[in-house]
C-alpha positions in Angstrom: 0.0 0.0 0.0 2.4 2.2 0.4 3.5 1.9 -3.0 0.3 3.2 -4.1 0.4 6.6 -2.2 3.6 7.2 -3.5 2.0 6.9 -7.0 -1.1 9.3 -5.5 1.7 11.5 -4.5 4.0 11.8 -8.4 0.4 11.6 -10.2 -0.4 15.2 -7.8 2.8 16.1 -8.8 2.2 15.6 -12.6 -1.0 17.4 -12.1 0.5 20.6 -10.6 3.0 20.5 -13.2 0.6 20.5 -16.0 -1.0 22.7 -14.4 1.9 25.6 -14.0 2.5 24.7 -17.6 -1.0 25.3 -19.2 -0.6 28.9 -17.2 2.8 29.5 -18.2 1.8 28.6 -21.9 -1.4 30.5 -21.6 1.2 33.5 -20.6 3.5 33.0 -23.2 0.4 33.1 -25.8 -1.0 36.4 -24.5 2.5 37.7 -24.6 3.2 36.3 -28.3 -0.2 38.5 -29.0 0.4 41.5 -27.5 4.1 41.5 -28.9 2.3 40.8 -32.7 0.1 43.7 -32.2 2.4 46.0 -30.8 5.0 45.2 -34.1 1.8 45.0 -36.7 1.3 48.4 -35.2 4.4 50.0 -36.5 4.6 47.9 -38.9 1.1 49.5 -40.2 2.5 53.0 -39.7 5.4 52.6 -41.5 3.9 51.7 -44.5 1.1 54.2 -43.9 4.0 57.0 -43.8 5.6 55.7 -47.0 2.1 55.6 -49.1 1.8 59.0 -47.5 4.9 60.6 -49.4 4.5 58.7 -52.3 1.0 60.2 -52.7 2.8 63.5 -52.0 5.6 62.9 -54.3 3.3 62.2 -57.2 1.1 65.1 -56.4 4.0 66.9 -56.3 5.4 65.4 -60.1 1.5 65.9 -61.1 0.9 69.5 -60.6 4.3 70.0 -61.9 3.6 67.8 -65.5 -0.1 70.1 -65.3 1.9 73.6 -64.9 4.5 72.4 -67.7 1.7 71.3 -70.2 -0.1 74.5 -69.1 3.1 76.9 -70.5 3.3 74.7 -73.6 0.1 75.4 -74.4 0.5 79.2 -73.8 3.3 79.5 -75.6 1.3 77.5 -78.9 -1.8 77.6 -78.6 -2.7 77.0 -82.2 -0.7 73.7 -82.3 -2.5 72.7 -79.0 -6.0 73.0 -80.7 -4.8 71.0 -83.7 -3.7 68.3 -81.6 -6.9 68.2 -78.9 -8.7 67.9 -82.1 -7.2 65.3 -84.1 -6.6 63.3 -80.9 -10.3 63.7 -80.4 -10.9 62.8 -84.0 -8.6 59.5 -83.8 -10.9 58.2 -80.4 -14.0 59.4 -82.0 -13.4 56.8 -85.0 -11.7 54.3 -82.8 -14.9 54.2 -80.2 -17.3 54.4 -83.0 -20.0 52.0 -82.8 -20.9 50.4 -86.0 
């Protein structure tokens, strides 16, 4: 018999210890979570800055193309016609239904 408390004893044992490591694991998970967050976070933000400036930089490039396109079509303004109208001509013909 006393063989068998000795096995009540190590099976307490082996309980506890599952125990302590279903909380430890349980810790570790929360942990694993709060560290993915924190790093999807910043992670989020960094790529939120970076489509931030691009959308800048190409507004930037855009009204720059606009205010270039604007002067060459001040400085010919004949030409500029001709060509709004032939290019309108050439999509007129190409979109034509038939």
């Amino acid at each position: 018999m006393a063989g068998n408390g000795d096995s009540r004893g190590d099976l307490d044992a082996v309980r506890e210890d599952l125990s302590r490591l279903r909380t430890d694991l349980r810790d570790l998970l929360q942990k694993l979570i709060e560290t993915g967050k924190s790093e999807t976070g910043a992670t989020k933000e960094r790529v939120l800055d970076e489509i931030n400036e691009a959308f800048e930089l190409t507004t930037e490039r855009s009204k720059a193309a606009v205010r270039s396109l604007e002067n060459k079509v001040q400085e010919n303004p004949l030409i500029s016609v001709l060509l709004a109208f032939i290019i309108g001509f050439v999509f007129g013909k190409l979109f034509e239904r038939r």
